[in-house]
N, C-alpha and C positions, 0 to 999 in steps of 0.2 A: 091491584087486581087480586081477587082472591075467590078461589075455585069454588065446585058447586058442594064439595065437601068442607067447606072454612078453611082451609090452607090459601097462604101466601105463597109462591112461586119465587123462589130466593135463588141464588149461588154464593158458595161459599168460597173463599179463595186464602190456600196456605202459599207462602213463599218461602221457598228455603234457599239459603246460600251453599258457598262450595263448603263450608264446615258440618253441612248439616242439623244448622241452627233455622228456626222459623221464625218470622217476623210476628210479634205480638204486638199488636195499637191498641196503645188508651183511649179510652172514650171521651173525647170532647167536655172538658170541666168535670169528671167522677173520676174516680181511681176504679175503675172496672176498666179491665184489658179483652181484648176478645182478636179472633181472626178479622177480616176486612169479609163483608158481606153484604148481599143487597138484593133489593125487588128484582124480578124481568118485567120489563115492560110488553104488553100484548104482543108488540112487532118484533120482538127480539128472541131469538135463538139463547138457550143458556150462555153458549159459549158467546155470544156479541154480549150480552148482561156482564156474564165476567169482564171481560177488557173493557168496557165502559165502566163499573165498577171500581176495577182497578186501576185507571186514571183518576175519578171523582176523587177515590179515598186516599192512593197510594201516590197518586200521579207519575204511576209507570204504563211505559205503553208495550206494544206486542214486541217488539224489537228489546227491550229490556228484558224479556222471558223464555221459557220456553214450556211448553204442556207437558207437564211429566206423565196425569194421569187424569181423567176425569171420570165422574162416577156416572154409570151409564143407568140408575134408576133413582127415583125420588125418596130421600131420605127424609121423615117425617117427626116431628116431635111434635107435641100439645102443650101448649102455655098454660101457666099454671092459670088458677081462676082467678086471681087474685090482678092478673096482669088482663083479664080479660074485659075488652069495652063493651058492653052489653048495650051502649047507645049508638054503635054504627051499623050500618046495613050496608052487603052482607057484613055480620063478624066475623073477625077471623079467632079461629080457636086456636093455630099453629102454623108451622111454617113447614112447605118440603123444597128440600134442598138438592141442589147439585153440587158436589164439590171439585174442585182442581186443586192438582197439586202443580205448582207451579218452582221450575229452578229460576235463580236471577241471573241473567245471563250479562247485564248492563250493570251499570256503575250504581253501591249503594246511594252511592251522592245524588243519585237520580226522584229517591223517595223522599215526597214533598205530599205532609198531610194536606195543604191550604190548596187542593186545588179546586175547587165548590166553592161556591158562594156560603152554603150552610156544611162547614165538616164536619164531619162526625170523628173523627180523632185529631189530638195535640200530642199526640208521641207516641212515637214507637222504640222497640227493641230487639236485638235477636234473642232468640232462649233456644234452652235443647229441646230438642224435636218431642220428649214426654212431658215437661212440665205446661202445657195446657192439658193436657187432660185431668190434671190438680187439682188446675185453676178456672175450668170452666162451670156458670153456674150449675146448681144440681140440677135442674129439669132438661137439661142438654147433656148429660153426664152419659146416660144411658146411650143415648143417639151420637156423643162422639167417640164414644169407647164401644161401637156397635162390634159384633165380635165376626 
């Protein structure tokens, strides 16, 4: 789905444990790491997007977590031009996001990338709660360090 401005309708989801470490997943066959992320579908509320989300990617369910925080407007970024499909209708230019912050309240043993049929990550890690802002590419740089 994507809006009558070219935005995609995404959520983003950080997971932190009791150390205050975030969960960072690889991207399925690349060495690019990123937060766990995804479309809403038309019938879905951000927040049903997130938990269905973070089963697909994480395979945690709501009982594994708890809502620390969620972003209550659309955070927006533009894909650079280079990532842009100029062959589909509509295009999407970028993506706005919702994010949660999310504590793990359930057992790390719980997080299983393989729950999809198609995953989008083969590993994960915890890191300190700053090193994605490093490591995140540059045209999200701005939008994750928004001040």
């Amino acid at each position: 789905m994507i809006d009558f401005d070219g935005y995609r309708p995404n959520v983003g989801i950080v997971i932190c444990n009791d150390k205050g470490q975030v969960l960072w997943a690889k991207r399925y066959g690349q060495n690019s790491w990123q937060f766990p992320q995804g479309g809403i579908n038309d019938n879905e509320t951000p927040e049903q997007a997130m938990f269905r989300e973070l089963f697909e990617e994480v395979g945690l369910t709501r009982k594994d977590v708890r809502v620390l925080y969620a972003s209550k407007h659309w955070l927006r970024y533009k894909l650079p031009k280079r990532l842009l499909r100029h062959d589909s209708k509509p295009m999407c230019i970028g993506q706005k996001q919702r994010w949660f912050l999310l504590q793990l309240v359930g057992d790390a043993k719980n997080i299983n990338m393989q729950c999809s049929k198609t995953p989008e990550f083969d590993g994960w890690r915890w890191v300190s709660f700053w090193y994605p802002v490093r490591q995140v590419v540059s045209f999200k740089k701005r939008f994750i360090v928004k001040p």
